[in-house]
SEVEXZA-715718 format. One record per residue (C-alpha): x negated, z negated, y negated; chain. Coordinates in steps of 0.1 Angstrom, whole numbers, plus 5000, padded with zeros to 4 digits. Layout:
- X Z Y A
...
# end
This chain:
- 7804 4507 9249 A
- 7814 4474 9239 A
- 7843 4484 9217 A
- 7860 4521 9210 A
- 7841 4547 9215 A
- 7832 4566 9180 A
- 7832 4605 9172 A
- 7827 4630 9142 A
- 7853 4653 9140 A
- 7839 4689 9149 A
- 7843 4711 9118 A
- 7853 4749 9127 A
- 7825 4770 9113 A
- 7836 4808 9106 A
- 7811 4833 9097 A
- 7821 4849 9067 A
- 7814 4884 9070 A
- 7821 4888 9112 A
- 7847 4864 9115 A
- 7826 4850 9144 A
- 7838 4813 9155 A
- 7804 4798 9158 A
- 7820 4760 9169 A
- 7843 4740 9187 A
- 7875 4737 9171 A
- 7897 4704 9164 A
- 7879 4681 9189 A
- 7854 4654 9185 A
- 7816 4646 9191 A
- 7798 4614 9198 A
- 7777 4607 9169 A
- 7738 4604 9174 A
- 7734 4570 9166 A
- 7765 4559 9195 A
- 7748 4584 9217 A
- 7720 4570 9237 A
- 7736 4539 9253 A
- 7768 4557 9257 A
- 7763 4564 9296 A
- 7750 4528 9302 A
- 7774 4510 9281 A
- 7807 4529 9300 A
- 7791 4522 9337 A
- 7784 4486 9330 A
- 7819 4481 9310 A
- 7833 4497 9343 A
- 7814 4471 9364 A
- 7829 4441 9343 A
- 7863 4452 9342 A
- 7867 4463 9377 A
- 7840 4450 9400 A
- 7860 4462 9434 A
- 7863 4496 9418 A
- 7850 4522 9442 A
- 7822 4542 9423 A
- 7805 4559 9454 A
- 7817 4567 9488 A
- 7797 4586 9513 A
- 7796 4584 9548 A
- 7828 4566 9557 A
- 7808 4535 9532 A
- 7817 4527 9493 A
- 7794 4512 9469 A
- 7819 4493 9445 A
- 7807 4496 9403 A
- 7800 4457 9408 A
- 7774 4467 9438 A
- 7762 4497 9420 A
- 7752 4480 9385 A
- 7738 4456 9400 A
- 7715 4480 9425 A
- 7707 4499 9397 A
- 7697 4466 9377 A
- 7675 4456 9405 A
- 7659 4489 9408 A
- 7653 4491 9369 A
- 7637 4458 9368 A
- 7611 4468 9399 A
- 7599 4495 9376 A
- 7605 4488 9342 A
- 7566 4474 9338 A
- 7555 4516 9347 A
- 7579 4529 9321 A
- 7569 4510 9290 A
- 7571 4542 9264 A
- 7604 4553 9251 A
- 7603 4586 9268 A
- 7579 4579 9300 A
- 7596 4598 9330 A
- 7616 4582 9360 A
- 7613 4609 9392 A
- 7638 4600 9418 A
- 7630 4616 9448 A
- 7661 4611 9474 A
- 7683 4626 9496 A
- 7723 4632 9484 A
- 7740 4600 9485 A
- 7743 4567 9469 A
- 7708 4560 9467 A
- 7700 4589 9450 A
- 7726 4582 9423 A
- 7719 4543 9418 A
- 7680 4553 9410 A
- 7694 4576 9381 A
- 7717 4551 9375 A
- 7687 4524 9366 A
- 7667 4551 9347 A
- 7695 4552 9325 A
- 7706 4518 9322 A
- 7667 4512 9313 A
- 7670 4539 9285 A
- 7645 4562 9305 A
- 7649 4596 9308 A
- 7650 4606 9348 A
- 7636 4636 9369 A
- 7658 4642 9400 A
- 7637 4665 9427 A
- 7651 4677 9457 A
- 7638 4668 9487 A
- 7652 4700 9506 A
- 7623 4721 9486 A
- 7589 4723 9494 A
- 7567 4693 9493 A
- 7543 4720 9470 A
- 7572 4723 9446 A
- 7581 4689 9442 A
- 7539 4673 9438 A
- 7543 4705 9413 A
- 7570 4690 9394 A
- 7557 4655 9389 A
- 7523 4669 9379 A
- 7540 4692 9351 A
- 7566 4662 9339 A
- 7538 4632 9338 A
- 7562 4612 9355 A
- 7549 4575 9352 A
- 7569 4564 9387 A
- 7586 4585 9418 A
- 7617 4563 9429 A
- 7614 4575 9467 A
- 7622 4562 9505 A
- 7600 4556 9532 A
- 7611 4590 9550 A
- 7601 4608 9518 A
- 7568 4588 9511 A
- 7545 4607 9531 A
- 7554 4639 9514 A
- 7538 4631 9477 A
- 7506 4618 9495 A
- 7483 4640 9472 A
- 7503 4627 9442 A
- 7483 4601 9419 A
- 7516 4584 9408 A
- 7529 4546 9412 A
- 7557 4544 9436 A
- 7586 4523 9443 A
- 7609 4524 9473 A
- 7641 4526 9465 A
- 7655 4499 9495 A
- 7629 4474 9486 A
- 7643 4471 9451 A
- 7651 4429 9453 A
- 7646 4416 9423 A
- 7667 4388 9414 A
- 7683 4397 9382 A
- 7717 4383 9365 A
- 7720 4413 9338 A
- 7707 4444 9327 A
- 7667 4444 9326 A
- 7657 4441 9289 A
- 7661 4468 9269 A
- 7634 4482 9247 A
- 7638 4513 9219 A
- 7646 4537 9244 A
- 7641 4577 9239 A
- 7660 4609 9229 A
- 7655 4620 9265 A
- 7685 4612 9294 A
- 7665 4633 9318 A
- 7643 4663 9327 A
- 7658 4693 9346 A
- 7636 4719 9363 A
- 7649 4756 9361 A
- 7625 4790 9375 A
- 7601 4798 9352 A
- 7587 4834 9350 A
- 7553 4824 9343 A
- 7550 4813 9381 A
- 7561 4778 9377 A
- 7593 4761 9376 A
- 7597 4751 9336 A
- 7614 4717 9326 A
- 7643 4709 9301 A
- 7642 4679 9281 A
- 7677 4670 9276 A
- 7688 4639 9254 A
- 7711 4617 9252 A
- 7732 4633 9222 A
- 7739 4662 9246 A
- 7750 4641 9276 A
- 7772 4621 9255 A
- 7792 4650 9237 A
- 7795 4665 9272 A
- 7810 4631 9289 A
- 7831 4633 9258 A
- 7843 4663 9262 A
- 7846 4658 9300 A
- 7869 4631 9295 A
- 7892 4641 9270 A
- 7894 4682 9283 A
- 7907 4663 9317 A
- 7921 4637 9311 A
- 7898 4614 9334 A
- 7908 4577 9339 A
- 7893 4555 9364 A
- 7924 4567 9389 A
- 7906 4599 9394 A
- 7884 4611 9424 A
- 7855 4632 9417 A
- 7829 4651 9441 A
- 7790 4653 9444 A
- 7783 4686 9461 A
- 7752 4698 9437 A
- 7717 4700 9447 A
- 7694 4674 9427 A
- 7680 4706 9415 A
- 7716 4722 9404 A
- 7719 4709 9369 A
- 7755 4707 9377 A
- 7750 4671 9394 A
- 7750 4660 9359 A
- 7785 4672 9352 A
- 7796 4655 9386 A
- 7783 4623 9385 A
- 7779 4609 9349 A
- 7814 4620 9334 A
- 7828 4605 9366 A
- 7807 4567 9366 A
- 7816 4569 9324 A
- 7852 4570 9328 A
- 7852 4543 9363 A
- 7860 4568 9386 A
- 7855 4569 9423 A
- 7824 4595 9431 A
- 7829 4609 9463 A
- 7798 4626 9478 A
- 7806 4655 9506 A
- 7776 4660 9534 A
- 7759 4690 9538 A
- 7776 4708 9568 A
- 7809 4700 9550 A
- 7800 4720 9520 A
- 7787 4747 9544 A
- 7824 4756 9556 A
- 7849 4768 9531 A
- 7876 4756 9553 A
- 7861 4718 9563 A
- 7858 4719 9521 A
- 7891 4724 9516 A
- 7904 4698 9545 A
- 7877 4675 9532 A
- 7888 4676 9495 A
- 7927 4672 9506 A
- 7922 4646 9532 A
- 7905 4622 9502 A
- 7928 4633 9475 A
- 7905 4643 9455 A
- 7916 4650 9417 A
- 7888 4670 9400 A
- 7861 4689 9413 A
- 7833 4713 9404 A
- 7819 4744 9429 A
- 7795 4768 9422 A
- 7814 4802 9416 A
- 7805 4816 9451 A
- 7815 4783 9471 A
- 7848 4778 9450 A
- 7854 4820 9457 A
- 7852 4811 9496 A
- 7875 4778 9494 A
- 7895 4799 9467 A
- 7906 4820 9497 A
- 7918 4797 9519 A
- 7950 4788 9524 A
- 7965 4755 9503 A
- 7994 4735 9510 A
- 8023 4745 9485 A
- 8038 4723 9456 A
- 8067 4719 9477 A
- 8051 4704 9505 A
- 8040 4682 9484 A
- 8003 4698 9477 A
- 7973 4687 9470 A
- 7962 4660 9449 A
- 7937 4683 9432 A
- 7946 4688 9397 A
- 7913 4708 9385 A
- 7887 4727 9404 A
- 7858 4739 9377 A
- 7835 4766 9389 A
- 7801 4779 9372 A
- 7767 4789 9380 A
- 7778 4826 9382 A
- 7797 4853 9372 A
- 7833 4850 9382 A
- 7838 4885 9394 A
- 7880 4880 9390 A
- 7904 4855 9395 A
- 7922 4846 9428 A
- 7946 4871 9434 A
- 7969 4842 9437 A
- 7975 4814 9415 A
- 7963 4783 9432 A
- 7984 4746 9429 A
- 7960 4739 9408 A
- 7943 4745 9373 A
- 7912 4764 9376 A
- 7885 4764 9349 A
- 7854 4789 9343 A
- 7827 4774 9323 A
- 7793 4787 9312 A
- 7764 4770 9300 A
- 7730 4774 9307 A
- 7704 4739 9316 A
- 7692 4742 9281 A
- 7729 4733 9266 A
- 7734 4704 9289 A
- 7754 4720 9313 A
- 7780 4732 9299 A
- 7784 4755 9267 A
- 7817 4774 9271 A
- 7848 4770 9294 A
- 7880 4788 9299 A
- 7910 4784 9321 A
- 7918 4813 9345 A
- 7953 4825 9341 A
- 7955 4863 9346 A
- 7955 4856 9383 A
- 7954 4891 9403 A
- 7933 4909 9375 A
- 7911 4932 9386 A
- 7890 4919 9354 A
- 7865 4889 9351 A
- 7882 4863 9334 A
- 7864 4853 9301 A
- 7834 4828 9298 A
- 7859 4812 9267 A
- 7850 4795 9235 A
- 7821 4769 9228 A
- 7828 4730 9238 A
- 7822 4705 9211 A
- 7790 4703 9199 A
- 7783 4736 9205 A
- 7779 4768 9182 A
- 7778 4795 9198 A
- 7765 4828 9178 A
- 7766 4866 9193 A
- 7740 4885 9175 A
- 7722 4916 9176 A
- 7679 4924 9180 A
- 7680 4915 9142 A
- 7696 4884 9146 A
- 7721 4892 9127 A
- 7761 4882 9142 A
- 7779 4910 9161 A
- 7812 4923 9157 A
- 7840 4915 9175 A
- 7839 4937 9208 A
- 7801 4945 9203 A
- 7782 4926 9229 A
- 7749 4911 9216 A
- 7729 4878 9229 A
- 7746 4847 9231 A
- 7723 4822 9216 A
- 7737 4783 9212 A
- 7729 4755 9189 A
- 7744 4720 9181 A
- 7737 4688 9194 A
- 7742 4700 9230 A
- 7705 4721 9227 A
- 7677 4703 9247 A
- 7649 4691 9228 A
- 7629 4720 9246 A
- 7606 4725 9272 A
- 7583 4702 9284 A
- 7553 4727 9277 A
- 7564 4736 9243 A
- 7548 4768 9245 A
- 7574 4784 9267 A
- 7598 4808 9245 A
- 7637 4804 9244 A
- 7639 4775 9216 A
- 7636 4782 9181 A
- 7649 4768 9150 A
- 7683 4770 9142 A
- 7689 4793 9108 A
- 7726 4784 9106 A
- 7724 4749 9104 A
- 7718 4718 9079 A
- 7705 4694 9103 A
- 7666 4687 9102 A
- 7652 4699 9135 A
- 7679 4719 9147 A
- 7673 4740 9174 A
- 7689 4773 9186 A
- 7685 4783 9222 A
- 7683 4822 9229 A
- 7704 4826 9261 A
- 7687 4857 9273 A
- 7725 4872 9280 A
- 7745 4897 9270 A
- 7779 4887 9255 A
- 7811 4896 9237 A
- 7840 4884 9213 A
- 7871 4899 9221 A
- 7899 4895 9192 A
- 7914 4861 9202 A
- 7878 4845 9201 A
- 7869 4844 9235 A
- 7838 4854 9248 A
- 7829 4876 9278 A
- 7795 4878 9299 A
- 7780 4914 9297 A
- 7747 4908 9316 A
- 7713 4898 9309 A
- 7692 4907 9280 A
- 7657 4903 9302 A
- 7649 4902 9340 A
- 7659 4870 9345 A
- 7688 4870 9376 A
- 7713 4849 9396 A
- 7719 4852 9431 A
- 7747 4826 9444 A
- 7747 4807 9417 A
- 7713 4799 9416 A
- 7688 4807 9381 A
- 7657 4830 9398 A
- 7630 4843 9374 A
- 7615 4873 9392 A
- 7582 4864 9378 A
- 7578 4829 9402 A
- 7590 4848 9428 A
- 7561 4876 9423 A
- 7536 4850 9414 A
- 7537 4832 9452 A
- 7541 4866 9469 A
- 7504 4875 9446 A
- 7492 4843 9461 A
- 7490 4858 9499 A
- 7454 4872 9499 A
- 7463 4908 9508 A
- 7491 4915 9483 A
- 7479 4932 9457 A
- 7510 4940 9441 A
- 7544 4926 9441 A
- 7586 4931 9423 A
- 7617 4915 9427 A
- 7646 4929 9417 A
- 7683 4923 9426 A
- 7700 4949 9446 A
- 7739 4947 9444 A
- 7757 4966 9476 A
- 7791 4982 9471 A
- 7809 4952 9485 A
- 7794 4929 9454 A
- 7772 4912 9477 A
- 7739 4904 9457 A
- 7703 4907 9475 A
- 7671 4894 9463 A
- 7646 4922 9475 A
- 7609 4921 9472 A
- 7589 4953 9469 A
- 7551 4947 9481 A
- 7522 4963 9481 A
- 7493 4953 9507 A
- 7459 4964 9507 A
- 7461 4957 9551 A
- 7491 4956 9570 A
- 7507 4920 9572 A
- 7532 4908 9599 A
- 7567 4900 9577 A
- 7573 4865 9594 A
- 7540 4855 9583 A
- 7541 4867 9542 A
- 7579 4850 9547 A
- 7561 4818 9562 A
- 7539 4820 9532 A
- 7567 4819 9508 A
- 7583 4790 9520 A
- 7556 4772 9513 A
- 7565 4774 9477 A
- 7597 4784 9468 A
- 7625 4766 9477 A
- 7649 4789 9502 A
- 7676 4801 9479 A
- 7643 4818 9457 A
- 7632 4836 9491 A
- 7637 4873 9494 A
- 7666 4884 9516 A
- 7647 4918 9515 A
- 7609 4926 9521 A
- 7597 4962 9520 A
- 7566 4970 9519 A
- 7555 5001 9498 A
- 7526 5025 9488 A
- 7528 5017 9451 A
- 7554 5003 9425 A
- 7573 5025 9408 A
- 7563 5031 9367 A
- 7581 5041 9336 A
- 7561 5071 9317 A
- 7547 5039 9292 A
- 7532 5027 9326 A
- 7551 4998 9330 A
- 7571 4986 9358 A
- 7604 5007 9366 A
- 7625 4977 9375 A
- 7658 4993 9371 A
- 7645 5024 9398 A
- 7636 4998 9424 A
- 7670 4983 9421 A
- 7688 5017 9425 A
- 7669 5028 9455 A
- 7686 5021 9491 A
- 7681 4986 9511 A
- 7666 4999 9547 A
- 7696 5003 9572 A
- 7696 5000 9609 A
- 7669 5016 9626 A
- 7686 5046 9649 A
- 7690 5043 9684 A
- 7696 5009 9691 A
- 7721 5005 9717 A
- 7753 4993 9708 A
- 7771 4983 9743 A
- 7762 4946 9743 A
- 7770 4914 9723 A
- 7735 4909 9714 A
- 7738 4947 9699 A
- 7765 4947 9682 A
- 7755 4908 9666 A
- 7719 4930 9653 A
- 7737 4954 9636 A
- 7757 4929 9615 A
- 7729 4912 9609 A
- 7714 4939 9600 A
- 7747 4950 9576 A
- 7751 4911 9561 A
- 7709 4906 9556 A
- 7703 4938 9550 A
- 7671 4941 9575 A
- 7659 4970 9591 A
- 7640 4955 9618 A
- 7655 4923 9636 A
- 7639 4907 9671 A
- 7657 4888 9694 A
- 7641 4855 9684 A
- 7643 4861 9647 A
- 7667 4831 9626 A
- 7696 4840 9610 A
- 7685 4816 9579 A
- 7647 4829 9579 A
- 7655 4866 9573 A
- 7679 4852 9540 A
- 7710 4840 9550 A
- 7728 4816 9534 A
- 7759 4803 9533 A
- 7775 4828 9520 A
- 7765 4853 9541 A
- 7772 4834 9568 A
- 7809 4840 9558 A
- 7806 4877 9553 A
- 7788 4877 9591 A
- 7820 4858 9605 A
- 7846 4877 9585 A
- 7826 4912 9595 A
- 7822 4900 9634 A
- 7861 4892 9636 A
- 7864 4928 9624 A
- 7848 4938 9657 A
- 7867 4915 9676 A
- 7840 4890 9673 A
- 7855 4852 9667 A
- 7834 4833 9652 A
- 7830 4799 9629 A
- 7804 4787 9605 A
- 7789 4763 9629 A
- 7783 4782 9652 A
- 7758 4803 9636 A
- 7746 4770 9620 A
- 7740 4757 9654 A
- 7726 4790 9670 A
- 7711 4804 9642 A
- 7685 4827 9666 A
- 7701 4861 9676 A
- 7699 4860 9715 A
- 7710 4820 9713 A
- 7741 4834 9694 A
- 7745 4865 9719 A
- 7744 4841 9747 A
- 7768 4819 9731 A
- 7793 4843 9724 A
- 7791 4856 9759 A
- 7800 4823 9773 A
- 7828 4821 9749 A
- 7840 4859 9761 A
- 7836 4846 9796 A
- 7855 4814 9797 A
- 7886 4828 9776 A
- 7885 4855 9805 A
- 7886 4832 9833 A
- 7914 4816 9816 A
- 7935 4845 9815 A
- 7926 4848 9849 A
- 7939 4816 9861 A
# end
């Protein structure tokens, strides 16, 4: 980015007979040819104009952009000699932090596309990931090392990187590709994106100009590695010489310690995953005339934004939409009709974007009818890495050679003022938190155990709108359930595991034979077993368990995590607990996560606020 940068206007495209708006309307896009040093020039015009910048802070530390270009140089230069093709794959392979981000930083500033894996998942996941992306070099640590031992793939440690370079390594023709992202896969294998550069670069674009970010701003890396939403927090943030401020685990565990964290370092724009930004949504924030927070924009996606705050926050608050295969983001809307009952809409296509709503002949929808939402443009990946996976086809509505629509898989509408609203899915394919789960991958691993001889997932949703991923299994010998769920985790990482097991005679069938999906997600989740006694802590803590996890059978020694629970669950357990005159907070569960560890906690608790009404 050595001089301005360069867009194409967008030109609004109305279809003539539905009156469906099919792209963004009067803003601009980055032209293809400007597009695939577009990141790399912005981050390294950032490190020459303001070296003492802070790009990263973590841990109390800050990596300045003069420090991270030139880490990132370094690192590039160590492995530029196993990258020699245009589109030859970089896997980083590193916890959250500034590590993590320098490593894609160097693929990038290399012109190689990069493959981010989380190291939370399991170790079989991840060697299955670099097999599938023919990833020429893992960018790793000496903690993480150990785990790819059965990989046959050069790698480099990410602290060793000392090569003594004054510039950027030397560039060759780079790729289409800025990086690979891995999303379930209902053949039984996680399936990976290839995004490109044209993609990233309208969405930086449009990042920056929709708001407003200038090198004054504060941005957050909460994301998994595996959350394609890291790209939206780190890359429009480093483009536009912002300071990138990464929260640790346990904060982003508490809704409250997220909302003190995010005030006490004046942050200015942030992104949450729609259940995480419902939790902090509900906290209490300082008021405008106490002089409020520094937080101009929150952005939430993932998942379906049931309905707006009931209260407007000090704040603007954005709902986007966009599946990995648009780069992120496809739609966005602010939420305004605070205190609806309704879901706020999923809003209009970004630029580069087309967005079409059509019915199972492909042909456009009318306004109010929902049909699939299916998205072209420049923002489409370039597909799948194994091209025979479905989803991508060419793009009928379009003069440019190649185009490529994506089929969404979900249900959508148009109301009248052009905004779109999410119906549901088209095909089996579910969220739960946030998180992308194909049923099939899910099956597949539970097939895998040598005495299931059948397996479904479905999603069960309880009155309260709390969503449950619940496997039905059939075994051809009885099999202990801490066992099949040790089994799982062997494979899948832990937001994929089944909250629910039950084990049944036989699946249920439609009268074509095939499975009756929609009658295993209407029948009831086990409750409670009967009997259980309810006149002690430990009692009463089993029975919410039982209500938040939705378990029917749950020992003393069981953990809260490995029967399902996450982090939002752990809130509904603390909010239902208080209700029983229970008081509870997030860590404590996080730090006695096994049932008669809790019990005994609270009881010490109970004790020592009675002895101090005593005294």
């Amino acid at each position: 980015m050595d001089g301005p940068i360069r867009y194409h206007d967008s030109v609004a495209v109305v279809h003539a007979e539905s009156d469906l708006a099919v792209n963004g309307i009067g803003e601009r896009t980055v032209p293809k040819q400007d597009s695939q040093r577009f990141v790399a020039s912005a981050i390294r015009m950032h490190a020459a104009a303001q070296p003492d910048a802070p790009a990263i802070v973590v841990d109390g530390g800050t990596v300045t952009y003069r420090q991270l270009y030139d880490r990132a140089c370094r690192m590039a230069v160590g492995f530029a000699d196993l990258v020699p093709r245009a589109d030859d794959v970089v896997a980083v392979y590193l916890p959250r932090g500034d590590a993590q981000v320098t490593a894609a930083v160097a693929a990038i500033v290399l012109g190689r596309p990069y493959l981010l894996i989380d190291v939370e998942q399991p170790s079989r996941r991840a060697r299955d990931i670099l097999t599938d992306s023919s990833a020429c070099v893992v960018v790793t640590d000496e903690e993480q090392v150990a785990r790819l031992s059965s990989v046959d793939i050069p790698v480099v440690l990410a602290d060793r990187s000392t090569a003594d370079v004054s510039g950027p390594p030397k560039v060759t023709v780079g790729g289409e590709l800025a990086y690979l992202c891995y999303t379930s896969g209902s053949s039984g294998s996680p399936k990976g994106v290839r995004v490109t550069h044209h993609g990233l670069a309208n969405l930086v674009a449009w990042y920056t100009q929709h708001y407003q970010v200038t090198p004054a701003d504060r941005m957050t890396q909460l994301a998994s590695p595996s959350f394609d939403a890291w790209v939206l927090e780190v890359w429009p943030c480093l483009a536009n010489g912002a300071a990138l401020y990464v929260a640790a685990a346990e904060i982003c565990r508490s809704p409250r310690r997220l909302r003190d964290w995010l005030l006490d370092n004046e942050i200015t724009v942030c992104f949450l995953p729609t259940p995480l930004a419902v939790a902090v949504l509900a906290e209490p924030w300082p008021c405008p005339a106490d002089g409020g927070p520094a937080l101009r924009a929150m952005l939430t996606g993932g998942d379906r934004l049931a309905r707006p705050p009931a209260e407007k926050p000090p704040f603007r608050l954005f709902n986007n939409y966009g599946p990995t295969e648009c780069t992120v983001v496809a739609t966005c809307a602010e939420v305004l009709d605070f205190g609806s009952a309704e879901p706020p809409p999923i809003g209009r296509p970004i630029p580069s974007v087309r967005a079409y709503v059509l019915d199972p002949g492909s042909q456009p929808c009318p306004v109010s009818e929902a049909g699939e939402l299916c998205l072209g443009g420049p923002a489409v990946a370039a597909g799948y890495v194994d091209a025979s996976v479905p989803g991508f086809v060419p793009d009928p509505h379009t003069d440019m050679p190649d185009g490529l629509m994506y089929r969404t898989g979900d249900l959508v509408h148009r109301n009248a003022a052009g905004d779109l609203h999410f119906v549901g899915r088209v095909d089996n394919q579910i969220k739960v938190n946030g998180v992308r789960i194909e049923p099939g991958e899910v099956e597949s691993v539970l097939l895998r155990h040598p005495d299931v001889q059948a397996a479904a997932v479905v999603l069960h949703r309880t009155p309260d709108n709390a969503d449950h991923l619940v496997a039905y299994v059939v075994t051809s010998q009885r099999v202990d359930e801490h066992a099949l769920r040790g089994h799982m985790a062997s494979y899948l990482p832990k937001l994929m595991t089944p909250h629910v097991i039950v084990f049944v005679d036989a699946l249920s069938v439609t009268s074509h034979g095939k499975l009756d999906r929609a009658e295993l997600s209407r029948r009831p989740l086990p409750s409670e077993a009967d009997g259980e006694p309810a006149d002690t802590v430990e009692a009463r803590l089993r029975a919410l368990w039982g209500d938040v996890l939705r378990v029917a059978t749950i020992e003393r020694t069981d953990d809260f995590f490995a029967l399902g629970g996450d982090s939002l669950r752990v809130l509904r357990f603390i909010n239902k607990a208080r209700r029983v005159g229970i008081e509870l907070v997030p860590e404590d569960l996080y730090t006695h996560p096994v049932l008669s560890d809790l019990a005994r906690h609270v009881d010490r608790g109970q004790a020592a606020k009675g002895a101090e009404n005593d005294g």
